[in-house]
C-alpha positions in Angstrom: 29.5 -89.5 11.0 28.8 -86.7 13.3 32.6 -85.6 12.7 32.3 -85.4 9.3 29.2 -83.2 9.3 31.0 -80.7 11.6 34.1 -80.9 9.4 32.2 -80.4 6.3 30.3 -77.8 7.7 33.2 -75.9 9.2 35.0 -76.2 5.6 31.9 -74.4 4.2 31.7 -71.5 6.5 35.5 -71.3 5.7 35.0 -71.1 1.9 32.4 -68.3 2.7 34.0 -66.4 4.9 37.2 -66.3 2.5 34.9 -65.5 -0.7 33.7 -62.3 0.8 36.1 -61.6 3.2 39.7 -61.9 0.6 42.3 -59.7 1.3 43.1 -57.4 -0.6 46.3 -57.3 -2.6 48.2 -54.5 -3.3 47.7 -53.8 -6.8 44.0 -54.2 -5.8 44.2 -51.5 -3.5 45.8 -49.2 -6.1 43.2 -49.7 -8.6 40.2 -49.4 -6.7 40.6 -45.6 -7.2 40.1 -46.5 -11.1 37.9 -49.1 -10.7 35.7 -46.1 -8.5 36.6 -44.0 -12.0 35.3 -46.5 -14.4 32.3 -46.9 -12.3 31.5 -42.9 -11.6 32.1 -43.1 -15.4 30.0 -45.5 -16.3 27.2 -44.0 -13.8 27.7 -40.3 -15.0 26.7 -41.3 -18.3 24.8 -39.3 -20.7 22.3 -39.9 -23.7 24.8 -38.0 -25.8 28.0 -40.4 -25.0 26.4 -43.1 -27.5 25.8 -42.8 -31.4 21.7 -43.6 -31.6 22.5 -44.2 -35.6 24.8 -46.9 -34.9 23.6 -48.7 -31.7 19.8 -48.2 -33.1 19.1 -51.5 -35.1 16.5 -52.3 -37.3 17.0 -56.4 -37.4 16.6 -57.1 -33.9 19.2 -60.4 -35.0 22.1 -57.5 -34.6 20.6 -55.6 -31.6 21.9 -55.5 -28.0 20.1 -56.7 -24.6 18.7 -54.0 -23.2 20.8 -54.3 -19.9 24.3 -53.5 -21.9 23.0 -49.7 -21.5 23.7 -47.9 -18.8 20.2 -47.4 -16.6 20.4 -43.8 -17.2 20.1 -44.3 -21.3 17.9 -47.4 -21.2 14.9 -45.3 -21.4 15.9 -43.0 -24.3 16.8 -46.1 -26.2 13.4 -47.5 -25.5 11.4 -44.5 -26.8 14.0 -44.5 -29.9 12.8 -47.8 -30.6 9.5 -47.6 -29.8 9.4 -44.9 -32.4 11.4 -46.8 -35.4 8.4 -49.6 -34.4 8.9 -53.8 -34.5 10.9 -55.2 -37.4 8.0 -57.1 -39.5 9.1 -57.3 -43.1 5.7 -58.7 -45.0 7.1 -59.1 -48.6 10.3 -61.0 -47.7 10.8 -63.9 -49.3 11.4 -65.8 -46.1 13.9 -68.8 -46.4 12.8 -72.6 -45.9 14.2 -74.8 -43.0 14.3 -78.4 -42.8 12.2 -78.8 -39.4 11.2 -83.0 -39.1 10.0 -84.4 -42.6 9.0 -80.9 -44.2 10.4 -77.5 -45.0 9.0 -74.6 -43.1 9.5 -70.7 -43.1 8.5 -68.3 -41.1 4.5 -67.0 -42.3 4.3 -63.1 -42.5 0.1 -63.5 -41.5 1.5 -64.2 -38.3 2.5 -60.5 -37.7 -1.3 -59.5 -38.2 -2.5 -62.4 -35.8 -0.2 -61.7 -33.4 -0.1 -57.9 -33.2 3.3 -55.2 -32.7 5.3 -57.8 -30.5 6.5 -60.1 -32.8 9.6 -59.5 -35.0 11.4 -61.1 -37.1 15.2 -61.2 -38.2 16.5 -61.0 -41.5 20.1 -62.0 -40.6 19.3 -65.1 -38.5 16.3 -66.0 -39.9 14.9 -66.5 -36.3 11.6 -64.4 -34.4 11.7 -61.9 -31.7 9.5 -60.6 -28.9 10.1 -56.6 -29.1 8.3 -55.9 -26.5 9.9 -58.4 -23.8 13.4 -57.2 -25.4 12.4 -53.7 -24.0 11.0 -54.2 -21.1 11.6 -57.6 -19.8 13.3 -58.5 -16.5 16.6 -59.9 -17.8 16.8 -62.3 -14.1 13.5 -63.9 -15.0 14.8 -66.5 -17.2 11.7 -68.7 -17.3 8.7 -67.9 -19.9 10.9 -67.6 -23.3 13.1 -65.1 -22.7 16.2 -67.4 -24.5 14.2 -67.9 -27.2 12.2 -64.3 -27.8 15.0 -61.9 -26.6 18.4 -63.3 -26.7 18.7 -66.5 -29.9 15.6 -65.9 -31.4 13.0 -68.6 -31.9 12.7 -70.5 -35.1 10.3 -73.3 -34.6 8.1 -72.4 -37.7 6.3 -76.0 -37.3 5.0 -75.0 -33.6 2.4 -72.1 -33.8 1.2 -72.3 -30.7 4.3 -71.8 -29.3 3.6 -68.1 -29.4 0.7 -68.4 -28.0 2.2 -69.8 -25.3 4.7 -67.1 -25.2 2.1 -64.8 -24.9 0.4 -66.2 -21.5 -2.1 -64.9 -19.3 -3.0 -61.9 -17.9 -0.2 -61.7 -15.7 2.4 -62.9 -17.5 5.7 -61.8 -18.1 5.3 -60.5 -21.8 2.3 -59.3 -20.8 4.0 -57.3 -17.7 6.6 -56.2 -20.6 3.7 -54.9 -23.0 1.8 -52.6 -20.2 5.0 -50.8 -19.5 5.6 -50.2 -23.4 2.3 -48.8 -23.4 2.9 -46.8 -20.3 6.0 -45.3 -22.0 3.9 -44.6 -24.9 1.2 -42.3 -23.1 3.7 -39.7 -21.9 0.4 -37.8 -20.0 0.1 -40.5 -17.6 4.4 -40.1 -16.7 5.6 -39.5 -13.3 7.8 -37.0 -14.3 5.0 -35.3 -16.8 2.6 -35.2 -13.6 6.3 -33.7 -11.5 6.6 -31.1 -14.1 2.7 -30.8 -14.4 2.7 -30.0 -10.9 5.7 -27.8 -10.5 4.5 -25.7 -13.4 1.3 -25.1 -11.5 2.9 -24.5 -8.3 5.4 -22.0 -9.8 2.1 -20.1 -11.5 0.9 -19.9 -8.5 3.9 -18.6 -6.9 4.2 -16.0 -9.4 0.6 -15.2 -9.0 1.3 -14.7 -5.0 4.6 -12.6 -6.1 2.2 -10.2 -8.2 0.3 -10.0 -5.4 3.0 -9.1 -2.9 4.9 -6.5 -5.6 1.5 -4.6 -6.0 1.1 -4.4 -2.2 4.5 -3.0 -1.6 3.8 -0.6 -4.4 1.0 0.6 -2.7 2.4 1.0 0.6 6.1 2.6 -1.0 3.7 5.2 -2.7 1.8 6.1 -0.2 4.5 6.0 2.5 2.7 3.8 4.7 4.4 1.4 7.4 4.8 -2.0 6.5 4.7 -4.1 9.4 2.9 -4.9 12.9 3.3 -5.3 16.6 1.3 -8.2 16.2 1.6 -10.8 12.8 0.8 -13.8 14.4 -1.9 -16.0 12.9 -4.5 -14.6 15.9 -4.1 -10.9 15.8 -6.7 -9.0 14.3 -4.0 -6.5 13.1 -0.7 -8.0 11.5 0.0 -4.8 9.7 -0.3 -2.8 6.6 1.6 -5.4 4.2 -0.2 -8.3 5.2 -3.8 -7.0 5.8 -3.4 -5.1 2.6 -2.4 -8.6 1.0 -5.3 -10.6 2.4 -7.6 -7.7 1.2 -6.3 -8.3 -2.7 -6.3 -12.2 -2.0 -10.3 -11.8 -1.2 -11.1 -9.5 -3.9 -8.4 -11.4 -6.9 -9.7 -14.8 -7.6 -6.6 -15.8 -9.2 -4.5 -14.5 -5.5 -6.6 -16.4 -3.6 -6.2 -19.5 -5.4 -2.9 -19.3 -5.6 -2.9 -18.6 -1.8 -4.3 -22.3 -1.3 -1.6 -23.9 -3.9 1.3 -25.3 -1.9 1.5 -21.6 0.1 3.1 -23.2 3.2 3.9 -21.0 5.9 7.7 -20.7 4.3 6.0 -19.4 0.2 3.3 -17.1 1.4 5.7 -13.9 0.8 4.8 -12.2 3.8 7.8 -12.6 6.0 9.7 -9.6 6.6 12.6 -10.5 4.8 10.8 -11.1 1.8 9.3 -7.7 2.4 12.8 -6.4 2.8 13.7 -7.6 -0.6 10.7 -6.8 -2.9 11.5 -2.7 -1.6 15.2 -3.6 -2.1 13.9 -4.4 -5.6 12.3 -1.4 -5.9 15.2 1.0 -4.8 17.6 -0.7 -7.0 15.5 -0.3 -9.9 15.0 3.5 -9.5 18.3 3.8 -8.4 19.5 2.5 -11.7 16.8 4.8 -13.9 18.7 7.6 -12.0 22.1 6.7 -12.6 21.3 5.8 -16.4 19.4 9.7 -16.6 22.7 11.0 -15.0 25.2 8.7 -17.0 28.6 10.8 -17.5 26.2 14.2 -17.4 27.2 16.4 -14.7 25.1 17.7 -12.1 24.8 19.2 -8.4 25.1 17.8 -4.7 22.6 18.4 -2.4 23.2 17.2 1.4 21.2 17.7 4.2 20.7 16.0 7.8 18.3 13.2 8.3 18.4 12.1 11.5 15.5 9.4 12.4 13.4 9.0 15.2 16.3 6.9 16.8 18.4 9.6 17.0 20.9 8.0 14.5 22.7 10.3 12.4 22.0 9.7 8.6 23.3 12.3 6.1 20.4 12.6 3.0 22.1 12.5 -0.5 20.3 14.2 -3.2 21.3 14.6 -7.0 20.1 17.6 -9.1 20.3 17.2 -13.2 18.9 18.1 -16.2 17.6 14.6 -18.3 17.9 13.8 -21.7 14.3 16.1 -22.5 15.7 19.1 -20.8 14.2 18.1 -17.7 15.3 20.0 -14.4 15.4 17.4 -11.7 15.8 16.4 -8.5 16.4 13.0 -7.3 16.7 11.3 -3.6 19.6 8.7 -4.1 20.1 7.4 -0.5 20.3 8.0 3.1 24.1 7.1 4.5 24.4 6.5 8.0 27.4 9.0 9.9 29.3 8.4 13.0 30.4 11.7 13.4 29.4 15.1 11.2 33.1 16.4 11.2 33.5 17.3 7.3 36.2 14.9 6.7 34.0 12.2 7.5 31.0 13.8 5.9 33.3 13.7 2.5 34.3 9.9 3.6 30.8 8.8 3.1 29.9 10.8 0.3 33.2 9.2 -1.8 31.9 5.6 -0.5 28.7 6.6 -1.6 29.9 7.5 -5.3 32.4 4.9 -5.4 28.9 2.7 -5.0 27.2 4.4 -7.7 30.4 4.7 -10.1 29.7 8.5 -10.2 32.9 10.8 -9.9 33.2 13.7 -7.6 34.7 15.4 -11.3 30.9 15.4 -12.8 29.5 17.8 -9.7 29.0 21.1 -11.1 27.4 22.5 -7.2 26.8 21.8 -4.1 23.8 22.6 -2.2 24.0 22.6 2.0 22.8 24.4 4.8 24.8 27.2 6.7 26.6 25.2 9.5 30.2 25.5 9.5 31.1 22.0 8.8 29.3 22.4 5.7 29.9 25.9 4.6 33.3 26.2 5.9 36.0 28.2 3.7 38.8 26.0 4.4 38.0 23.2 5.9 34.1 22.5 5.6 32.6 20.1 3.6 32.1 22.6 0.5 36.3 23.2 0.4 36.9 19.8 0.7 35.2 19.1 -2.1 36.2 22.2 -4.4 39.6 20.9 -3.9 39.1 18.0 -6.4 37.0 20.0 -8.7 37.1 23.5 -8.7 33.9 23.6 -10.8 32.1 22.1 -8.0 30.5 25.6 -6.5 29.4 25.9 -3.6 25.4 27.5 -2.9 23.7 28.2 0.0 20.3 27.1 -0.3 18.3 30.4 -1.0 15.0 29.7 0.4 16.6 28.5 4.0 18.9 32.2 3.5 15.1 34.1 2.5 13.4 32.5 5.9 16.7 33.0 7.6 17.4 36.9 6.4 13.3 38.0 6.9 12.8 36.3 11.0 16.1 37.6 11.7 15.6 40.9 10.4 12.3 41.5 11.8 13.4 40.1 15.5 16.0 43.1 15.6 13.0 44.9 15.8 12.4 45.0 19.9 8.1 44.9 19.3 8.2 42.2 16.4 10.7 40.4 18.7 8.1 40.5 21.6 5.6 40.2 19.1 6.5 36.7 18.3 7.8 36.1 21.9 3.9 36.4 22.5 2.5 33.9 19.9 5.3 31.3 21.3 4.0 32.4 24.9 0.2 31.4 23.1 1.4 27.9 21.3 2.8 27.0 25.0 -0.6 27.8 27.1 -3.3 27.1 24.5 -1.5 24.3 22.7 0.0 22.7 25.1 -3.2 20.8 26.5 -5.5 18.7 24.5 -8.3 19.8 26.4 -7.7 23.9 25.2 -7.1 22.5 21.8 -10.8 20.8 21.8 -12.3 23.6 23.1 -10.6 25.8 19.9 -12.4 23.2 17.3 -15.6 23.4 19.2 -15.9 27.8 19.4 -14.7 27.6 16.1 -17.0 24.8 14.7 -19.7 27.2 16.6 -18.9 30.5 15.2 -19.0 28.8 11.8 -22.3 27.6 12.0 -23.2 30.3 13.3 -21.9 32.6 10.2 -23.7 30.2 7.7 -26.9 30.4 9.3 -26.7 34.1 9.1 -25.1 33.7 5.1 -21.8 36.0 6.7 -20.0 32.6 5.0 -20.6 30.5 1.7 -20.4 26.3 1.7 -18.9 24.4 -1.2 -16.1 22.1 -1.2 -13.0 22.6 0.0 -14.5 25.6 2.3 -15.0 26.0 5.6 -12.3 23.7 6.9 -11.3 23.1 10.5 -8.4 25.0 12.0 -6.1 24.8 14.1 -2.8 26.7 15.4 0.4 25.6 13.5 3.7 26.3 15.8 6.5 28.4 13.7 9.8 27.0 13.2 13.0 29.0 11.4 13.7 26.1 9.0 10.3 25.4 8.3 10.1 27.8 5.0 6.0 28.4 5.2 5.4 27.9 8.7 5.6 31.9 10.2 3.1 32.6 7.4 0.8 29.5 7.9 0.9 30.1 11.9 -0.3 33.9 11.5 -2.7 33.7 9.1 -4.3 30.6 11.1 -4.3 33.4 14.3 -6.1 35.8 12.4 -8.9 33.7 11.2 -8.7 31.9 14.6 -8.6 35.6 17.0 -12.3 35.6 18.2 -12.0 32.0 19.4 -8.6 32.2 20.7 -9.1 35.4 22.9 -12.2 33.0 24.6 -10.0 30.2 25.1 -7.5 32.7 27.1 -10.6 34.0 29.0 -11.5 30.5 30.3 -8.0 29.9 30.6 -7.3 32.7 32.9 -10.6 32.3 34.7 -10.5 28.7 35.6 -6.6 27.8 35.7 -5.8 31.4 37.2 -2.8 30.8 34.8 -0.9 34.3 34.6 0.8 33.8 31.2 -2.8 33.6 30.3 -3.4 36.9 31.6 -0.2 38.4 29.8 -1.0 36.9 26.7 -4.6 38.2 26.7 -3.7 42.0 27.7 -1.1 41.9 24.9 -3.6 40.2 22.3 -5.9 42.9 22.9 -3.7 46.0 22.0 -3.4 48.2 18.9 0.2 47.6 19.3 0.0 43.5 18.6 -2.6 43.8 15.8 -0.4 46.3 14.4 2.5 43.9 14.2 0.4 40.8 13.1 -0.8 42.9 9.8 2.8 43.8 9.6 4.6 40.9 9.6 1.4 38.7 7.6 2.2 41.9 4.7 6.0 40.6 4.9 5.7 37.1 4.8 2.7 37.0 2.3 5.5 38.7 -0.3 8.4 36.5 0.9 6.3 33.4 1.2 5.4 33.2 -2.7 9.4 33.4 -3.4 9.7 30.7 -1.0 7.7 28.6 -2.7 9.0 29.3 -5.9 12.8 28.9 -4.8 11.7 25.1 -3.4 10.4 23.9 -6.8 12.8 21.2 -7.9 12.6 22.4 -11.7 13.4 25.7 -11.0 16.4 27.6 -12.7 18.5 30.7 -12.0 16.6 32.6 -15.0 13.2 32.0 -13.1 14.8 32.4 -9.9 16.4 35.8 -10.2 13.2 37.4 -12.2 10.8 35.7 -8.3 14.1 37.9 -6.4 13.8 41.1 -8.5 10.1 41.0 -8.6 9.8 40.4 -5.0 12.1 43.4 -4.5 10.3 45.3 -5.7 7.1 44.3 -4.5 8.7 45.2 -1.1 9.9 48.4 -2.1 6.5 49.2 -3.0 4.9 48.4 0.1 7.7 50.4 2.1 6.5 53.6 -0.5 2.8 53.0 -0.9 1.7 50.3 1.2 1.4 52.2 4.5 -2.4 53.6 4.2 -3.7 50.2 3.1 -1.5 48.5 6.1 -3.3 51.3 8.9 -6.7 50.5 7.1 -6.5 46.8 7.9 -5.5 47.5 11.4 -8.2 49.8 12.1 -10.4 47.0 10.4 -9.5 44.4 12.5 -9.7 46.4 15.2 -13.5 47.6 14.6 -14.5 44.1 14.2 -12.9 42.4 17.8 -13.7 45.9 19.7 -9.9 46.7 20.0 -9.0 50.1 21.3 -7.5 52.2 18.3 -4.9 54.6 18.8 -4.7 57.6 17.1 -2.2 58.0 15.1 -1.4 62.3 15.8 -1.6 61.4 19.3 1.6 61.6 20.9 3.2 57.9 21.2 3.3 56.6 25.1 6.1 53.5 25.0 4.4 51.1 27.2 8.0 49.9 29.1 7.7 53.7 29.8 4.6 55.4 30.2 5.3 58.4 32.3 8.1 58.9 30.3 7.4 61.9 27.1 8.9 60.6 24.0 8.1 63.6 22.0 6.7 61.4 18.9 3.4 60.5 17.4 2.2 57.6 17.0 2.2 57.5 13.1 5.9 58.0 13.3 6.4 55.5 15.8 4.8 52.9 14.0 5.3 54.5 10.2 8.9 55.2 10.5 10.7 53.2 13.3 8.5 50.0 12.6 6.9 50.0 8.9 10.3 51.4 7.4 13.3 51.9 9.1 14.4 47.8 10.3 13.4 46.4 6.8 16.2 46.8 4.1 15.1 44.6 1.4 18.9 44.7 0.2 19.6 42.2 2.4 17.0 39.6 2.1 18.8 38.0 -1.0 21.9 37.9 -2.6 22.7 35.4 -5.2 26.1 33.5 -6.4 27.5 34.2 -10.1 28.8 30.4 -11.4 31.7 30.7 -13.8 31.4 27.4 -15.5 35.2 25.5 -16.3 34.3 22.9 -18.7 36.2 24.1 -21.4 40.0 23.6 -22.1 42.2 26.3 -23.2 41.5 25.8 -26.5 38.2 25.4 -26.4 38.3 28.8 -25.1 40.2 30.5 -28.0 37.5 29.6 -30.2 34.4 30.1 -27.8 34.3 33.9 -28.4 33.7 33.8 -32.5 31.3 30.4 -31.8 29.2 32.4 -29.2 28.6 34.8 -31.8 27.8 32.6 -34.7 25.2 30.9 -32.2 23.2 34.0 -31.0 22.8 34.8 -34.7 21.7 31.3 -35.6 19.3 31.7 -32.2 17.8 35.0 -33.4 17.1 34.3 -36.6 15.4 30.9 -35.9 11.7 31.2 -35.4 11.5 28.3 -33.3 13.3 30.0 -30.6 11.3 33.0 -30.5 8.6 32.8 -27.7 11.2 30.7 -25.2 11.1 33.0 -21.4 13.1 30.3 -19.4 16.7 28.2 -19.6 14.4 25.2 -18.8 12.4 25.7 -22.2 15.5 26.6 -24.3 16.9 23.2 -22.9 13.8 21.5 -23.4 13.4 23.0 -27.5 17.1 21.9 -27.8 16.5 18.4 -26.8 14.0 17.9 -28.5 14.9 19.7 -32.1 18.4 18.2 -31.4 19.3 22.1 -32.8 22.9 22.8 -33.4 23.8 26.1 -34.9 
């Protein structure tokens, strides 16, 4: 007996062990690849692979179980139903059966007493549950689900058969009739509340983009730096970007909601990258106005070295043009990093740099450098290069650097004004050179000027009255002779008592030499000189560096500044000696006379058989400044036009200056810039 259970049991295991453990035969291996395809296809099924008109049915008799869908359609078939509604035809006339010893037929009140579940078929003359046929678990056989769902139920003689059907609380149609009413109230939805919430999260994260977009705005436009040496959680600085971000956060209700919405650490747009991208953003986006002003316009190329605080070599690329309104303007397009500033590479990077853009070297109409050699060069600077490709592409030293250029260098061939500002750099060294000697110039001069408003020698208002301080000169810096000497003379009295504490306490020597020279007729002379100069030459500056200027404008500053100087050099020289003597009066300056014969002081034993006045009149007021050469300007001969163009240009030009004349809209224009600007806007064409 024992045997036999051990055989028997040994056979079982077998038969198991074989059921789920068959070999495979070979055609089963080769089609389990399509037997993975009908499955994937089954599986990546779609609501619109089925026809809803043809496998929707009305008589629930013809209908299929709810499990021949595929799980990915079941629900879509549900709500389809759920919207046609339970088959309940009241005014039938219902067919009898021969049930026992009496005919019976199905009784339409029962649709009323029994609610939206029950159906009834047409076809098979048989009742339906449509509620357990949508929703009920098709492995649950028990509770009716032969009778309500799959054959129907046709026992017209047993009412309470349906009651029965219907059950308890718990029951299985009962189960099946919460989830239809679940489907039915999409708000309550897990996917509703999902999208619910992901719409509210993605407010918010637009909310906190806002936010982060008008910071960087803020900081881009005021040209403030962005991050901090310390961002952690527990600095009490993490920078302008994210201060400036808690500050709107605490003052916009909305940011600071949005702040508390799903910001993790990772969606709180303050990492650096994300700062990074939103000025990206920003570039690109006036980069592309730019471009679209420019489209296949012409315009000029304007370079210039950048280097950083780094020391990296970057080459600056701006792009002069005149817009669609007649607009003269200048735009920055980019800063473009350079190994070496040989031309060749210089010309490299600036074809990269177009290439980038999708601008053509065949649209520049100028270039605009400085005066070094790899830039200017006739044959091989950067300028040549480029004029080789388009010989429309002119090249034009920028006139403001030549004006500061041509006036410093022509008034150091001077031997005085050359020691003249030898001394001021002497002054910038000893009293600027210590923080201490710079407090004590804010503190005389604060002193002297209350001093002058309690006496009324100065008026108070806004704007007036401001503190001072000495500005150091530079040769490329266009304003910055005129700014420093001007600052000197307001500054004199407090500077000469600075040198005198200087020289006291420090026993500095330079001190010394500085002071003796500050304190001569010889030095005041020069400053009144060379502030008359650069007053003139500082307005034409100016009005060379305006970015909307034209050569109209800028020939008209030239000629009138010409002749400004030449009026100076003819008249100017009584008004020049009064100011000096002025000065001098007012700091106790020894004046020299000017019939007195001059005594050079690198010589003062030595006759020179001159006076002073024409010491300082004709070998310093006139002789070393020749106004010729503080400007000269390039002629452009424009080569837009073909050959033929040409031919007819002569006999156009013509027709168009009449049409010009004669038009009174053209009559009070002074500038190209306005006749550009009437013509763009009149769209006038002669």
């Amino acid at each position: 007996m024992r045997k036999h259970g051990l055989k028997w049991q040994k056979m079982r295991t077998s038969n198991f062990m074989a059921r789920w453990l068959k070999r495979k035969a070979p055609d089963d291996v080769n089609n389990a690849g399509n037997s993975h395809q009908q499955a994937a296809n089954v599986t990546t099924a779609t609501p619109e692979d089925i026809n809803f008109e043809e496998e929707i049915q009305f008589d629930p008799g013809k209908r299929k179980e709810m499990r021949a869908y595929h799980p990915n359609l079941r629900e879509s078939i549900r709500r389809k139903y759920l919207v046609n509604g339970p088959c309940q035809p009241r005014t039938l006339d219902f067919p009898l059966s021969r049930i026992g010893e009496r005919n019976r037929r199905f009784n339409p009140a029962w649709f009323d007493e029994f609610g939206n579940w029950l159906e009834y078929s047409e076809s098979t003359d048989r009742a339906y549950c449509f509620t357990c046929f949508l929703f009920r678990d098709p492995t649950k056989k028990e509770a009716g689900y032969k009778s309500f769902v799959i054959d129907g139920w046709n026992c017209w003689n047993n009412k309470d058969r349906l009651k029965e059907h219907v059950g308890d609380v718990g029951s299985l149609h009962n189960v099946a009739l919460k989830k239809c009413d679940d489907l039915l109230q999409r708000e309550q939805h897990v996917d509703v509340a999902l999208h619910r919430q992901l719409d509210t999260s993605k407010n918010a994260y637009f909310v906190r983009l806002n936010g982060a977009i008008d910071t960087a705005r803020l900081l881009l436009k005021q040209g403030l730096a962005f991050r901090g040496h310390n961002e952690s959680k527990k600095s009490l600085n993490k920078g302008n970007y994210r201060e400036l971000f808690n500050c709107l956060a605490e003052h916009d209700a909305a940011l600071g909601k949005a702040m508390t919405i799903d910001a993790v650490d990772n969606s709180l747009l303050v990492s650096s990258d994300i700062q990074k991208d939103i000025v990206k953003c920003f570039a690109d986006e006036i980069l592309h106005s730019i471009l679209e002003e420019i489209g296949h316009g012409v315009f000029c190329l304007l370079v210039d070295e950048s280097r950083d605080v780094s020391c990296k070599e970057q080459m600056a690329v701006v792009l002069r043009y005149v817009d669609n309104h007649g607009l003269v303007k200048e735009s920055f397009v980019g800063l473009v990093h350079v190994k070496e500033t040989t031309s060749s590479n210089l010309k490299s990077c600036i074809d990269s740099l177009f290439a980038k853009f999708k601008l053509s070297l065949k649209q520049v109409r100028g270039q605009g450098y400085d005066g070094a050699s790899n830039m200017r060069g006739e044959f091989n600077g950067l300028q040549s290069l480029i004029m080789r490709e388009n010989s429309s592409a002119y090249y034009v030293h920028c006139f403001a650097h030549q004006l500061q250029l041509v006036v410093v260098a022509v008034a150091r061939k001077h031997t005085g004004i050359a020691e003249f500002f030898s001394k001021i750099s002497t002054l910038l060294n000893v009293v600027g050179g210590s923080s201490k000697r710079r407090d004590m110039i804010r503190d005389i001069n604060m002193t002297e000027v209350s001093k002058a408003l309690g006496c009324g020698l100065l008026k108070t208002g806004t704007g007036l009255n401001q503190e001072q301080c000495l500005q150091r000169p530079g040769d490329t810096r266009w304003s910055s002779h005129y700014k420093s000497l001007r600052s000197l003379v307001n500054l004199f009295q407090t500077i000469i008592k600075v040198l005198e504490f200087v020289e006291k306490e420090d026993k500095d020597g330079k001190a010394r030499g500085v002071l003796v020279y500050f304190q001569s007729f010889e030095f005041v002379f020069y400053l009144h000189l060379m502030l008359t100069i650069l007053t003139i030459t500082n307005t034409l500056s100016m009005a060379l560096q305006r970015k909307d200027q034209d050569i109209i404008n800028a020939v008209n500053c030239v000629r009138s500044t010409k002749s400004h100087l030449d009026k100076v050099r003819r008249d100017g020289w009584e008004k020049l000696l009064g100011e000096v003597y002025a000065f001098c009066s007012k700091h106790d300056i020894f004046k020299l006379e000017m019939d007195e014969a001059y005594i050079d002081p690198t010589r003062p034993r030595k006759k020179t058989e001159i006076t002073n006045k024409h010491h300082f009149q004709v070998d310093c007021f006139n002789e070393d400044f020749d106004v010729d050469k503080l400007m000269s300007l390039a002629e452009l001969y424009p080569s837009d036009f073909d050959s033929n163009d040409l031919k007819d240009l002569n006999a156009e030009l013509f027709l168009y200056i009449n049409d010009v004349l004669e038009d009174d809209r053209f009559v009070n224009l002074q500038t190209i810039v306005e006749l550009s600007q009437k013509m763009s806007r009149d769209a006038f064409q002669p």
